[in-house]
N, C-alpha and C positions, 0 to 999 in steps of 0.2 A: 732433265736439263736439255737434252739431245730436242725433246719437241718444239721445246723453247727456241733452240735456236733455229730448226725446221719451220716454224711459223714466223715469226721477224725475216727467215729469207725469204717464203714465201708470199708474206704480205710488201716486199719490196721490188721482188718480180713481177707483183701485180699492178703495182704500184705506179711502176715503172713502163708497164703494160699502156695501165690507164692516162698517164700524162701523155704519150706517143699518143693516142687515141683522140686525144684534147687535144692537139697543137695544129699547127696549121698544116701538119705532112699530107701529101694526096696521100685516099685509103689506101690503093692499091699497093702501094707500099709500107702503110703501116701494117698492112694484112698480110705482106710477106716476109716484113721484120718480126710480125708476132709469131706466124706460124716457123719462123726460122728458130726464135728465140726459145718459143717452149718446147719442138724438139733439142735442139741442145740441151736445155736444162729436163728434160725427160730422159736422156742418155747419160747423164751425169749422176741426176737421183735415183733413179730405179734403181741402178744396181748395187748403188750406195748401199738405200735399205734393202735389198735383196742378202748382200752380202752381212748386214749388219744382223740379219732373220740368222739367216746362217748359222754364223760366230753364238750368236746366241744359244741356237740348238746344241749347238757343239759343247758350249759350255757347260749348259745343265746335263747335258748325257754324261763327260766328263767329271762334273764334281763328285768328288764321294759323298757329301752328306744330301744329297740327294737322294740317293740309294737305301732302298729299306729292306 
């Protein structure tokens, strides 16, 4: 479900990407709104999933019926 929602955001950031890219904005500026935008949303996700790897590891180290 998590990639689910991963993908739907990511196909609306591009999305969204892409319409800037189409409209009538001069590029130089859609080129420093996009390189703005996808750093932001690169500082946001990464450590999202980074953190999400984690938790993860933690968990199965954690569980007892893991353990044999």
């Amino acid at each position: 479900m998590q990639r689910l929602w991963l993908i739907i955001l990511l196909t609306f950031i591009i999305g969204g990407h892409i319409a800037m890219w189409t409209s009538d904005m001069p590029r130089d500026l859609a080129l420093r709104l996009t390189l703005i935008n996808a750093a932001g949303w690169g500082v946001i996700l990464i450590p999202a999933w980074l953190v999400s790897k984690w938790a993860a590891a933690h968990q199965r180290r954690s569980d007892p019926q893991s353990r044999t």
